[in-house]
SERO-4910 file (N, C-alpha, C, O; in steps of 0.05 Angstrom, whole numbers):
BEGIN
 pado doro    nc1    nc2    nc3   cac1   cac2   cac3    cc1    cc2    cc3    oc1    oc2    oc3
  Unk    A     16    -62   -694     16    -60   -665    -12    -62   -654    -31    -53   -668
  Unk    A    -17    -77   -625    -41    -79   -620    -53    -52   -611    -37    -36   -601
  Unk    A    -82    -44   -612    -85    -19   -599    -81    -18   -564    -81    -37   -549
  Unk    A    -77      7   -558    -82      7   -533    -86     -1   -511    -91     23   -506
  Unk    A    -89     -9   -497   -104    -22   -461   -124     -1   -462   -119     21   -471
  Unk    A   -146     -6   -454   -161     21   -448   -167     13   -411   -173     -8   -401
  Unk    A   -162     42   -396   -163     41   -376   -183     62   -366   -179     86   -372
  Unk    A   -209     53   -345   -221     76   -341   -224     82   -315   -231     61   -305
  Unk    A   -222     99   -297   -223    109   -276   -249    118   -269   -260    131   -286
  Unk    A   -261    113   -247   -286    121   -245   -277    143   -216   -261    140   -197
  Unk    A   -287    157   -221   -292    193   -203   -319    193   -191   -338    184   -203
  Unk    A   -320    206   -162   -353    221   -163   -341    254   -138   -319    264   -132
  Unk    A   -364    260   -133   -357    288   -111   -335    281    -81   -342    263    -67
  Unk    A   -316    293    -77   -305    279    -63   -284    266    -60   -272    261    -39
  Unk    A   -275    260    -88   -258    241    -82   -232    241    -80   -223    261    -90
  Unk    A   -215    227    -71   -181    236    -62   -170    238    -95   -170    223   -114
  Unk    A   -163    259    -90   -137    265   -121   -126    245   -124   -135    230   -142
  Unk    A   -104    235   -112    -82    220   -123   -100    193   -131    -89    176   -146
  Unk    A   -119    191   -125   -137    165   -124   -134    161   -154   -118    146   -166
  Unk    A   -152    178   -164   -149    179   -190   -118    192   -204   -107    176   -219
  Unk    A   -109    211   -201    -84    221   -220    -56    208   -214    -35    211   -226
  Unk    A    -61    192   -191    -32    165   -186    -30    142   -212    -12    140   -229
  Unk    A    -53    127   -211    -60    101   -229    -49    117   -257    -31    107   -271
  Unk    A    -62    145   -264    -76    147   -294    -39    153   -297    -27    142   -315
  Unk    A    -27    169   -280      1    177   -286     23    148   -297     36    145   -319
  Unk    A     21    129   -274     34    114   -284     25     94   -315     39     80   -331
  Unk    A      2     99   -315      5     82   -351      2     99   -358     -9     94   -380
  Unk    A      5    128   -354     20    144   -381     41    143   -382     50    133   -403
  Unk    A     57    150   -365     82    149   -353     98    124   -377    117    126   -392
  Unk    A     79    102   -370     95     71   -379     87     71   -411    101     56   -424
  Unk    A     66     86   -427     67     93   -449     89    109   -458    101     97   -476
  Unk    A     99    131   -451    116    149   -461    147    135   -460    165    138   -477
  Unk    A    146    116   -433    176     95   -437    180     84   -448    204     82   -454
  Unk    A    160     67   -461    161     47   -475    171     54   -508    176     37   -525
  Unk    A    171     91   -513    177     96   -533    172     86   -559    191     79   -574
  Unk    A    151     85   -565    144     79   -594    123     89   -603    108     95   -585
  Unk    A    112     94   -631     92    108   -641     60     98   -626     41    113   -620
  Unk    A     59     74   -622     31     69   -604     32     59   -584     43     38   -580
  Unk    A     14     78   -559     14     78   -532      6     46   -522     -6     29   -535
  Unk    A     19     44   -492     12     19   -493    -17     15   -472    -32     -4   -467
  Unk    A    -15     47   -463    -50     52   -455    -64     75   -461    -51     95   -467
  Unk    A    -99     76   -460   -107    105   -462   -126    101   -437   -143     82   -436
  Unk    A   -122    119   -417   -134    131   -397   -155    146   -395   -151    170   -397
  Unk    A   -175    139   -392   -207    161   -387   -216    163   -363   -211    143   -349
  Unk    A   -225    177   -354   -241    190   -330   -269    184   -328   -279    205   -333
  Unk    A   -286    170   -323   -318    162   -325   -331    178   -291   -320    174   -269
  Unk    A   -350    193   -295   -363    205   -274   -396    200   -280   -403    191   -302
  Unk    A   -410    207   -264   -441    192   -271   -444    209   -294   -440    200   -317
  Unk    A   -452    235   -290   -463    242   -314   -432    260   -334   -434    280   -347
  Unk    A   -416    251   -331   -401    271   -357   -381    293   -343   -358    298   -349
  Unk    A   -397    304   -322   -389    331   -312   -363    334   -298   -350    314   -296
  Unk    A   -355    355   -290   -326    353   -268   -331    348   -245   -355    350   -239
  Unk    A   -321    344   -234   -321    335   -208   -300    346   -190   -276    341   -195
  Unk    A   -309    363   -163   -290    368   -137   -275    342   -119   -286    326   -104
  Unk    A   -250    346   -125   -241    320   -108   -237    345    -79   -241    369    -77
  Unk    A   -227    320    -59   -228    327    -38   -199    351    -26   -199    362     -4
  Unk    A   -181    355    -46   -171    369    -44   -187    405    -55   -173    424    -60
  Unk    A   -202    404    -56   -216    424    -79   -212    429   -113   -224    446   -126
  Unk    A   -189    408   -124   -174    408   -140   -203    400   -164   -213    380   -154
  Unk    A   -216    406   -185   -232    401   -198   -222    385   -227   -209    392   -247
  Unk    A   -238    355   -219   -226    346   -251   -245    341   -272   -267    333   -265
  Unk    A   -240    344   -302   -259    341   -321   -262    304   -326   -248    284   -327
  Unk    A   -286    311   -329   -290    272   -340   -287    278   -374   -291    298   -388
  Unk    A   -278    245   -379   -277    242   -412   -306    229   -416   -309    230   -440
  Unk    A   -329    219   -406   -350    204   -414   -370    203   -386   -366    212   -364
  Unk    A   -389    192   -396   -413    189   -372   -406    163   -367   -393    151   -384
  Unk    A   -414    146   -336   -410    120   -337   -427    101   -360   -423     79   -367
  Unk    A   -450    121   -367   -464    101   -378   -460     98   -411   -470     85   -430
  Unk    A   -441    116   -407   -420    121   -438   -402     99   -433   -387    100   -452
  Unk    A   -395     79   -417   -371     63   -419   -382     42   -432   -397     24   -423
  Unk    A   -373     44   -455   -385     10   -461   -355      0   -483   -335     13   -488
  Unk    A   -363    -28   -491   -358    -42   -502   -325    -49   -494   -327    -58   -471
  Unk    A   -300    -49   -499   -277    -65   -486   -265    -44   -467   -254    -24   -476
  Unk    A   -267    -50   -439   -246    -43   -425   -228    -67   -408   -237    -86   -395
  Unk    A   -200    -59   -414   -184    -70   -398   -171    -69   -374   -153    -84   -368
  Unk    A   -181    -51   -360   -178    -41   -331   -193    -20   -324   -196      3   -332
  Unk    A   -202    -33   -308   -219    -15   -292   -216     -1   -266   -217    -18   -248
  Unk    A   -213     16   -259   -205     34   -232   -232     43   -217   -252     50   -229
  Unk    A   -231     42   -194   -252     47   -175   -239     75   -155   -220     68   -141
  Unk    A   -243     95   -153   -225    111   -135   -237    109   -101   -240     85    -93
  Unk    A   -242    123    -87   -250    129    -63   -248    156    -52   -240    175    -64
  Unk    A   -254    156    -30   -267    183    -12   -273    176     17   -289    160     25
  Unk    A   -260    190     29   -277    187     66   -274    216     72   -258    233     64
  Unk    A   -304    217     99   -313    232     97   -301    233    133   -297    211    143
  Unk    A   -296    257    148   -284    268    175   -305    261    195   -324    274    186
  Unk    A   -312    249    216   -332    266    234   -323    285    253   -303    278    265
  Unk    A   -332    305    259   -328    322    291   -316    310    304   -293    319    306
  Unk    A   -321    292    316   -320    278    335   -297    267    329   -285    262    350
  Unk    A   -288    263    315   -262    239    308   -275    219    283   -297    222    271
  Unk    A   -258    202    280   -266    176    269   -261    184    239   -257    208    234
  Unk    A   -261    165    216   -263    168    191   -269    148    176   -254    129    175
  Unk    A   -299    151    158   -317    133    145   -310    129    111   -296    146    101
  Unk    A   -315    116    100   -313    106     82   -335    117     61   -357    104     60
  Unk    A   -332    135     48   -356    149     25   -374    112     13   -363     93     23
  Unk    A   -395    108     -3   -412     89    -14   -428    109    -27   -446    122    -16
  Unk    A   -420    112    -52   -434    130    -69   -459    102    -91   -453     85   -108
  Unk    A   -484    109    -79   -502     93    -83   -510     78   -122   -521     58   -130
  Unk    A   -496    103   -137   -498    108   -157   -477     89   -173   -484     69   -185
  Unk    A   -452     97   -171   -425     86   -171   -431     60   -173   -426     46   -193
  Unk    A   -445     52   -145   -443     24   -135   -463      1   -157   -461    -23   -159
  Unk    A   -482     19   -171   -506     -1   -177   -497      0   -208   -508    -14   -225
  Unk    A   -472     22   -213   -464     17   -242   -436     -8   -239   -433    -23   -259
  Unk    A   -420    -11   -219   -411    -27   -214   -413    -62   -215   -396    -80   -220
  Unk    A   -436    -62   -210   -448    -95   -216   -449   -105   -248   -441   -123   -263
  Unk    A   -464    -82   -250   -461    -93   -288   -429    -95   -297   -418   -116   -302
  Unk    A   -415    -67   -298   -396    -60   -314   -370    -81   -302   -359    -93   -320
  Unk    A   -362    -85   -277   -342   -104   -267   -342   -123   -284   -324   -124   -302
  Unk    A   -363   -142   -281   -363   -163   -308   -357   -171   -336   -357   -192   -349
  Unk    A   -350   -143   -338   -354   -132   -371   -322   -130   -371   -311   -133   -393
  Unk    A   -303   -122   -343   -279   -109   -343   -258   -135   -345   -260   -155   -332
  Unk    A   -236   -129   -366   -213   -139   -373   -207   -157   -327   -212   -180   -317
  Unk    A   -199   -134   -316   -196   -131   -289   -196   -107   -280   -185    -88   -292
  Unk    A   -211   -103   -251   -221    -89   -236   -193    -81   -209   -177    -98   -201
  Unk    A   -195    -56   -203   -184    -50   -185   -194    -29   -171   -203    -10   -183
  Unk    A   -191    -31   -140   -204     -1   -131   -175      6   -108   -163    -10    -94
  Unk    A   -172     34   -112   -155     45   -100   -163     63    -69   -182     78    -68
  Unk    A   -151     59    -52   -164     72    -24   -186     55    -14   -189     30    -13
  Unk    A   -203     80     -6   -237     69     -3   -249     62    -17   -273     58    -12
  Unk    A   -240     60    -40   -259     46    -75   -263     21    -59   -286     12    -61
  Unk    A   -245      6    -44   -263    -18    -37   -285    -18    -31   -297    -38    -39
  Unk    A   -296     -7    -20   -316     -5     -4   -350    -11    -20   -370    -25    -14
  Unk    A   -343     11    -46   -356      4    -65   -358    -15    -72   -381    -21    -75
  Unk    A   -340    -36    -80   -333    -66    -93   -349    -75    -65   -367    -92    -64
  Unk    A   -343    -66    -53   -360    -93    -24   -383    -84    -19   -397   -102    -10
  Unk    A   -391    -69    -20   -424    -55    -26   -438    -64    -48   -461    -71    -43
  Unk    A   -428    -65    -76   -438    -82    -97   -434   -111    -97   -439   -124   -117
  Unk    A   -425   -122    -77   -427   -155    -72   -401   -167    -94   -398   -189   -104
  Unk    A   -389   -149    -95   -360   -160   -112   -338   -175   -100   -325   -191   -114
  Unk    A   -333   -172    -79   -316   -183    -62   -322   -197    -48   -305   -200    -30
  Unk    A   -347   -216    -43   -349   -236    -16   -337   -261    -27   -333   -270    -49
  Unk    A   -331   -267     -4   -307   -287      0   -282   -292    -22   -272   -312    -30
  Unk    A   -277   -261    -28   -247   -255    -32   -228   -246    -15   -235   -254      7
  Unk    A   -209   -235    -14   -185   -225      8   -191   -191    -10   -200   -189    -33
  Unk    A   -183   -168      9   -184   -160      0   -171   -133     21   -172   -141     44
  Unk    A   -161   -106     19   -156    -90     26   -156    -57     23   -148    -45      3
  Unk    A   -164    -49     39   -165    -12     35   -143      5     46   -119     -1     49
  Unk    A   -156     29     54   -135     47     77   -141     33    103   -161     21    110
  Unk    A   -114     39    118   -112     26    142   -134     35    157   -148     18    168
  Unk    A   -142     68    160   -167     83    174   -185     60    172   -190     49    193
  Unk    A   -194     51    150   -227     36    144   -224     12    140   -237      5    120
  Unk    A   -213     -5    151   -196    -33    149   -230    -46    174   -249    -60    167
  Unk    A   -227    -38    191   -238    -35    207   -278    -28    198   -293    -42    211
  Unk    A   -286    -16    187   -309    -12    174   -312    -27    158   -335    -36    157
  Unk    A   -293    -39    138   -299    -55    121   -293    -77    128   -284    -90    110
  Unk    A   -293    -90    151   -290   -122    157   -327   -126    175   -343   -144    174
  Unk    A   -327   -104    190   -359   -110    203   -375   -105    183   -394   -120    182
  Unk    A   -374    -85    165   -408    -77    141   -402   -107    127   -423   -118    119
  Unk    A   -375   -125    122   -368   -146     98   -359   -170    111   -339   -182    103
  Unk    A   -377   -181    137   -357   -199    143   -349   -224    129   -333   -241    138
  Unk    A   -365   -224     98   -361   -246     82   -330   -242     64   -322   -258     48
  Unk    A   -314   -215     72   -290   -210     59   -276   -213     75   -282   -208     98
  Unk    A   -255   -221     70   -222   -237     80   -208   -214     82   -193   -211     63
  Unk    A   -208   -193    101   -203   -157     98   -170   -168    102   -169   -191    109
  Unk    A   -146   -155     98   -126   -162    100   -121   -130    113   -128   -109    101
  Unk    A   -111   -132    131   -111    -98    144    -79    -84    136    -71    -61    137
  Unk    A    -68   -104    130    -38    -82    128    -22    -86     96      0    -75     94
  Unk    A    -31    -99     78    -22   -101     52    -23    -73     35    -39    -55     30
  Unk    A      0    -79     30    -20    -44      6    -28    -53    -21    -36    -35    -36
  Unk    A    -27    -78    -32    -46    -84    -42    -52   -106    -56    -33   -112    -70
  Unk    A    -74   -126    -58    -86   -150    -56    -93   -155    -82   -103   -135    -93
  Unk    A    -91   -185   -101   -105   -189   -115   -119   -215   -117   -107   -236   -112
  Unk    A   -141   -216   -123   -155   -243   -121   -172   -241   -151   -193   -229   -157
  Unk    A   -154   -257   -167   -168   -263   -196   -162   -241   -206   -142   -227   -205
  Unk    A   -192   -237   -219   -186   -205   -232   -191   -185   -215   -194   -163   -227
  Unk    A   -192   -183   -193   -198   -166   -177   -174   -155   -168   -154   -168   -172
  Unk    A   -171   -128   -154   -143   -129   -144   -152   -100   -124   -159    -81   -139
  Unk    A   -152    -93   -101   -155    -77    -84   -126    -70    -70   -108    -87    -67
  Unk    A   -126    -37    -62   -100    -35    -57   -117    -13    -27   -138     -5    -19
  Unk    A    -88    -13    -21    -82      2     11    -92     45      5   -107     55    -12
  Unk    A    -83     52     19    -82     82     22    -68     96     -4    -43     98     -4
  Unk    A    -79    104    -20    -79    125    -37    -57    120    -55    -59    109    -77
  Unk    A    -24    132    -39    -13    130    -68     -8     98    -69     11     93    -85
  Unk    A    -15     82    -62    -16     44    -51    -25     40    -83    -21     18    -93
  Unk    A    -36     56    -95    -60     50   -129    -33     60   -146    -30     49   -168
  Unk    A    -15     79   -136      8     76   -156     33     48   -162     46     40   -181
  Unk    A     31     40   -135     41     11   -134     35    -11   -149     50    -27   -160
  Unk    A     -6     -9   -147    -17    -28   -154    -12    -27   -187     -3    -45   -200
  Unk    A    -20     -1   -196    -14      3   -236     12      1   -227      3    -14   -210
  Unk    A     39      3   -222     52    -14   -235     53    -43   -235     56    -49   -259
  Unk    A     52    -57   -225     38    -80   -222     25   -100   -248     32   -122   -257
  Unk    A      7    -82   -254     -5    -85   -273      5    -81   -300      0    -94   -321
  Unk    A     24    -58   -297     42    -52   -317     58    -79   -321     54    -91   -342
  Unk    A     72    -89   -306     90   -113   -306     77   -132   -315     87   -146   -333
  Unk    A     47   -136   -303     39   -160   -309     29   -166   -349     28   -185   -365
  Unk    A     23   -132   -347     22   -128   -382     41   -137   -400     35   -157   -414
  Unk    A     65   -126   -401     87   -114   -404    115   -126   -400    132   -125   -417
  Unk    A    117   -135   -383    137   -138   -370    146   -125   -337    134   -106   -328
  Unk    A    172   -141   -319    175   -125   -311    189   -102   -317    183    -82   -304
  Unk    A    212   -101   -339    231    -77   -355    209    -57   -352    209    -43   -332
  Unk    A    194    -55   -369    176    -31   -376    165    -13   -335    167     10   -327
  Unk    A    157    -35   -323    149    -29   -304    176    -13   -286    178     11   -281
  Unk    A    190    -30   -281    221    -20   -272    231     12   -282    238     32   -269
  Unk    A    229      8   -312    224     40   -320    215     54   -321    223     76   -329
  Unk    A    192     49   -314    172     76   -306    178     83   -282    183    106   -275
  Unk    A    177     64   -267    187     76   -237    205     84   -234    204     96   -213
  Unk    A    232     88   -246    262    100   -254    242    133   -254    241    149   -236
  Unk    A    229    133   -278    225    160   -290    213    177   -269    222    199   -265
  Unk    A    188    162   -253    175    173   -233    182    175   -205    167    183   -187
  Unk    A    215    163   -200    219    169   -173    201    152   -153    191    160   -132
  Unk    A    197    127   -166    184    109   -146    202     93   -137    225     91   -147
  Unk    A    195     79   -117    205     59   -106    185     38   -106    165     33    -92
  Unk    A    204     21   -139    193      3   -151    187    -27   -134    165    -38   -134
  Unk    A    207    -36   -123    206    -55    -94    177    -58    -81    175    -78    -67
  Unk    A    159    -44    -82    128    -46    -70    107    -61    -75     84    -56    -83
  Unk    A    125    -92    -63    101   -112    -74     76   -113    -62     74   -103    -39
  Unk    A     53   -125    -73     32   -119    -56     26   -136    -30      3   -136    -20
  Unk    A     49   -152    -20     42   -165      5     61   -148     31     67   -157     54
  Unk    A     69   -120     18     87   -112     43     62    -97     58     38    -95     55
  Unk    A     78    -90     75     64    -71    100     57    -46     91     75    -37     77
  Unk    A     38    -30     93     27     -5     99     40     10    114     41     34    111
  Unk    A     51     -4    135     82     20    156     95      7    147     88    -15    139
  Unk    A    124     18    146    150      8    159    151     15    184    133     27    194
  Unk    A    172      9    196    170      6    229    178     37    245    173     43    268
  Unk    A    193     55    225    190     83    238    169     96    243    165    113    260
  Unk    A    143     81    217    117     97    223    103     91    239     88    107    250
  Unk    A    105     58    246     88     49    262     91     60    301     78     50    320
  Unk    A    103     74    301    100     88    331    105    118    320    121    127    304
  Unk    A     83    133    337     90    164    344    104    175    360     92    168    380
  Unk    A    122    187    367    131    200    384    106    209    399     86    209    385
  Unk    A    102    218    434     83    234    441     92    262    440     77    276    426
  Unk    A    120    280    454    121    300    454    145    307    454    164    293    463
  Unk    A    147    331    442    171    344    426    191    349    461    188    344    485
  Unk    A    209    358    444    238    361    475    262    351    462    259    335    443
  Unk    A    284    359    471    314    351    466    318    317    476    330    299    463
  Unk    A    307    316    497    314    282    494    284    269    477    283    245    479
  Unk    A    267    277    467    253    265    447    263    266    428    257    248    413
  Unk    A    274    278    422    299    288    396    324    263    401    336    250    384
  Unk    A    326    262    422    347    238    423    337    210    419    354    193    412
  Unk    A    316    203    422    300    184    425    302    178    392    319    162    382
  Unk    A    282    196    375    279    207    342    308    192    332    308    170    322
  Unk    A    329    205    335    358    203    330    365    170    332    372    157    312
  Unk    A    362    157    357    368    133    366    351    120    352    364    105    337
  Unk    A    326    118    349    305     98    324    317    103    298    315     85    281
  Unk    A    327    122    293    342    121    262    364    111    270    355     88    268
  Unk    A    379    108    275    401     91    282    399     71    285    417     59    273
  Unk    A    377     50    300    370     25    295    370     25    267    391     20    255
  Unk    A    348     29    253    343     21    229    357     24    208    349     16    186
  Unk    A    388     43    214    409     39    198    435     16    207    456     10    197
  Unk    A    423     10    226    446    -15    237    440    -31    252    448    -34    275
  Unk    A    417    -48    236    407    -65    256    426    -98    258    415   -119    265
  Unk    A    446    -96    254    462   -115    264    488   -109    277    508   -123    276
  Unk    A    483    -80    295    499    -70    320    487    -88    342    469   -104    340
  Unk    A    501    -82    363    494    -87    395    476    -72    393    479    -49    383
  Unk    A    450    -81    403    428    -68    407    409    -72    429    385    -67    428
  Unk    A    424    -81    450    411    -74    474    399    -56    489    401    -33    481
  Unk    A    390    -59    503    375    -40    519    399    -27    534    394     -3    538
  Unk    A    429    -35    545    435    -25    557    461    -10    535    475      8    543
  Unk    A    462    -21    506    489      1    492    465     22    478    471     45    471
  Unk    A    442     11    476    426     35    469    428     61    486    439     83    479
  Unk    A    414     53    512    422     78    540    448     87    537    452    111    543
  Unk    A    472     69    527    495     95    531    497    107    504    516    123    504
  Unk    A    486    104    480    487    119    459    475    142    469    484    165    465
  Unk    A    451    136    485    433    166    485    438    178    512    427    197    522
  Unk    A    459    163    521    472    186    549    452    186    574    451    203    593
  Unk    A    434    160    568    421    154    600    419    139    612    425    119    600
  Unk    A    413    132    640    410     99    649    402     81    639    389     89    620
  Unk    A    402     62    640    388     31    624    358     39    636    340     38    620
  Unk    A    352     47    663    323     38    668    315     66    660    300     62    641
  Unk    A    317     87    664    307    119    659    306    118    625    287    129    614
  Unk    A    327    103    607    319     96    582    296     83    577    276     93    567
  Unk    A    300     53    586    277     37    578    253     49    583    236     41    567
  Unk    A    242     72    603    218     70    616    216    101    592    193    104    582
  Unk    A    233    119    586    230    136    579    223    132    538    216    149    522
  Unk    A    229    106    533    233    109    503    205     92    498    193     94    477
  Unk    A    197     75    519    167     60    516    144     90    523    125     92    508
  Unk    A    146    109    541    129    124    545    134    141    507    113    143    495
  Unk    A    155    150    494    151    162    471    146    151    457    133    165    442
  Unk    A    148    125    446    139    110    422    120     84    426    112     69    408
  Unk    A    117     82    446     83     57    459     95     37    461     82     17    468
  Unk    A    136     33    451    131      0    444    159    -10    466    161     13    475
  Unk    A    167    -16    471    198    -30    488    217    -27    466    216    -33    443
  Unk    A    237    -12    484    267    -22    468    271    -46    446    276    -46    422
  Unk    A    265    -67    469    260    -97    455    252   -101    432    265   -111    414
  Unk    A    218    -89    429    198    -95    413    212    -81    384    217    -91    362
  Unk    A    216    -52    395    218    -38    379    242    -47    353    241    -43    328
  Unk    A    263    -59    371    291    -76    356    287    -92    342    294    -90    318
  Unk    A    270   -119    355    257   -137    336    251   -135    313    262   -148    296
  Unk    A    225   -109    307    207   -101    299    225    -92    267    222   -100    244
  Unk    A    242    -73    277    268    -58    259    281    -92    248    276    -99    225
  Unk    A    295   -107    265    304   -126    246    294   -142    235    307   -152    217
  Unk    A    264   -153    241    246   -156    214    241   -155    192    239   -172    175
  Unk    A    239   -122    192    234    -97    167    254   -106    152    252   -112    129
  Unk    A    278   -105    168    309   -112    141    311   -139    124    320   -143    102
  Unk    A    299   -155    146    300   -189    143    284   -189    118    290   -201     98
  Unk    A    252   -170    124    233   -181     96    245   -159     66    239   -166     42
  Unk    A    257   -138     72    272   -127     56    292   -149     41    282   -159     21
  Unk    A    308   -154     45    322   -167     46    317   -205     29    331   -217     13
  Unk    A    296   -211     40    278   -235     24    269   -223      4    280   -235    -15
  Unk    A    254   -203     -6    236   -190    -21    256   -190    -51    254   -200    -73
  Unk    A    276   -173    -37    297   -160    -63    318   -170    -67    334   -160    -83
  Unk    A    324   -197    -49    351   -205    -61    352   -239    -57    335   -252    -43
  Unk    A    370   -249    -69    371   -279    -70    399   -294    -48    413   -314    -51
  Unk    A    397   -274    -27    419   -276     -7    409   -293      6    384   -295      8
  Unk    A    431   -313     21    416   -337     33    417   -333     65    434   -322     79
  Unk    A    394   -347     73    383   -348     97    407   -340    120    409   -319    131
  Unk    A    425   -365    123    437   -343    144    453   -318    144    460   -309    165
  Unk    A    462   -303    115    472   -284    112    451   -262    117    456   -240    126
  Unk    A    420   -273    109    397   -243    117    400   -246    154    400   -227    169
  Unk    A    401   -270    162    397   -267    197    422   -253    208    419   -237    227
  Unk    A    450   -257    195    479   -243    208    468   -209    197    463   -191    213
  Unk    A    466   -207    167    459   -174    166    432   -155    176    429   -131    173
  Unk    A    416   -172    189    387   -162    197    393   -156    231    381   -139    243
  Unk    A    408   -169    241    418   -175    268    407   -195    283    412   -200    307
  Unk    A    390   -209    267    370   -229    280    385   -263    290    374   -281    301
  Unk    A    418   -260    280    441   -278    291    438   -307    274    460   -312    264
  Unk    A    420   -324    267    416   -347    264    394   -350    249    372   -342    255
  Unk    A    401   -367    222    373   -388    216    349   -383    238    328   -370    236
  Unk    A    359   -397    257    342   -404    275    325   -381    288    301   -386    290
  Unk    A    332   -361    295    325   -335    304    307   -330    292    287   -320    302
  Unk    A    311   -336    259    301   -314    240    275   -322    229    258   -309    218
  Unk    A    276   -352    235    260   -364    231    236   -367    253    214   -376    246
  Unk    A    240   -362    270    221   -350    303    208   -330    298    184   -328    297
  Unk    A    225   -315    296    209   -286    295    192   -289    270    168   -288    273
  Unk    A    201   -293    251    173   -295    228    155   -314    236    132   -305    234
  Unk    A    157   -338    245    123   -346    251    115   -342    266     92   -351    268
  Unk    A    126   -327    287    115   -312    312     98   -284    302     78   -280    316
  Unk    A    104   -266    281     98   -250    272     85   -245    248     69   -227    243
  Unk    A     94   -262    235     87   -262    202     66   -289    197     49   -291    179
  Unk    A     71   -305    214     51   -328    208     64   -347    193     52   -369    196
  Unk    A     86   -351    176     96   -358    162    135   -364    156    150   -349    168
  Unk    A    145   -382    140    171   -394    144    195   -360    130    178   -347    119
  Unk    A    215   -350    128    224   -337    118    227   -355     83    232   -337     67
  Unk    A    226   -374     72    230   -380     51    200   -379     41    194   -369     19
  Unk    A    182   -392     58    153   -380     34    149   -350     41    141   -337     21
  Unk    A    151   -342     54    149   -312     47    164   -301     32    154   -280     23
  Unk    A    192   -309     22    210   -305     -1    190   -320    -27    193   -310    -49
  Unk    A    180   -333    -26    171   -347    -50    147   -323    -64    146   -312    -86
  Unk    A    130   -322    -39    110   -299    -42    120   -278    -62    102   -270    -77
  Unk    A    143   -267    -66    156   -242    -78    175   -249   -103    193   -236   -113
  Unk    A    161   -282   -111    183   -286   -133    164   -288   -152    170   -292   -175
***
């Protein structure tokens, strides 16, 4: 049997837990499935000098080696991340100076590289990423396109790969990405089963969205008809090929058509309309992603009516035809 994958995670003060203990879980995870006497990865922890380190939960983890202990074959490499709050609002992207200048050498040296969260940031601070595509947390999507404008920032993927490189979205987005990697090792069986074991929802390719469309609006304020409002958006998105007008919507929720419309755009920022669209989209690219159902059966079950429909709204939105975006996920 061949040895191991060796996979190393790099840590410093700061940094988000799951950053690191998402990735390292799933290729253990996909070792112990795979059931047989030799693992099909071993996982280490690299921090500058050796020591533990406070992640940002206060949760303290031990390192297996110093970075400058990493040598000779690694086959994946992990970059974690960290942002830091201001007063004021806003949220920055940690660039741990140290990290970064061991980065240039060791990337080169790596099977393939990945950074989870704000680890991009690092990769684009060590000049790893220009003129690649590439993606973080949605917060620093935004920071990292003005400090990098030589990177192709992709703001809503959860996660990106270009060559050996592979950057992912917000936090647990790095458990997506190792499986991923798992598949691409492996198989997808092996991958499929780990996510069985771990209660994932294995479906998380890296060209979907960072929201689905419930997250992407907040409610502003609590109340019994915000509660009705809450109620009625789940209802879309469990039947989005009902009548879904603006005006059978208002009598689901027991109000006028106009005291609706004006009342459901002030709680969630977006129109009845938008909001419907938006929901039969989500199903449409669901729907392309995970199954081999044909075009006008995703437009009759999405509610989007027609080929033709369905095919609007995606290049209106997506940039792209519903069959290459199906291709994207094969």
């Amino acid at each position: 049997m061949p040895a191991p994958q060796r996979v190393v995670i790099v840590a410093f003060p700061g940094v988000e837990l799951l950053d690191v203990t998402g990735p390292a879980e799933v290729f253990s995870v996909a070792s112990r499935v795979a059931g047989d006497e030799h693992p099909r990865y071993a996982v280490e922890i690299a921090t500058e000098d050796g020591g533990a380190v406070t992640t940002s939960s206060g949760v303290r983890l031990l390192a297996d080696l110093r970075l400058d202990e990493v040598t000779g074959r690694v086959d994946t490499l992990l970059v974690s991340g960290a942002v830091t709050h201001a007063k004021g609002g806003g949220t920055r992207a940690v660039v741990d100076p140290a990290i970064t200048d061991w980065l240039r050498t060791a990337v080169p040296r790596a099977g393939r590289t990945g950074s989870v969260c704000a680890g991009a940031h690092l990769l684009a601070a060590a000049g790893l990423l220009d003129g690649r595509s590439a993606t973080t947390h949605w917060l620093t999507t935004a920071q990292l396109a003005a400090a990098h404008p030589e990177i192709d920032v992709d703001h809503d993927s959860i996660f990106v790969r270009s060559g050996s490189l592979w950057t992912s979205a917000g936090i647990t987005s790095g458990m997506d990405m190792a499986l991923a990697m798992v598949a691409e090792d492996h198989g997808r069986a092996l991958a499929l089963a780990t996510a069985r074991m771990m209660v994932m929802y294995v479906k998380r390719s890296g060209g979907q969205s960072q929201f689905s469309v419930p997250l992407s609006v907040q409610e502003s304020a609590p109340g019994a008809t915000c509660d009705r409002i809450g109620e009625l958006r789940q209802w879309i998105t469990e039947h989005p090929d009902a009548d879904l007008s603006a005006e059978a919507l208002a009598r689901r929720a027991g109000l006028s058509t106009r005291h609706f419309s004006r009342l459901f755009t002030q709680r969630t920022g977006t129109t009845p309309g938008a909001y419907v669209e938006s929901a039969r989209l989500e199903t449409a690219r669901r729907l392309l992603e995970e199954s081999d159902t044909a075009l006008p059966q995703i437009a009759a079950a999405s509610g989007l009516g027609s080929p033709h429909t369905l095919h609007r709204v995606f290049q209106r939105h997506m940039g792209t035809t519903p069959a290459a975006y199906r291709r994207r996920f094969r």
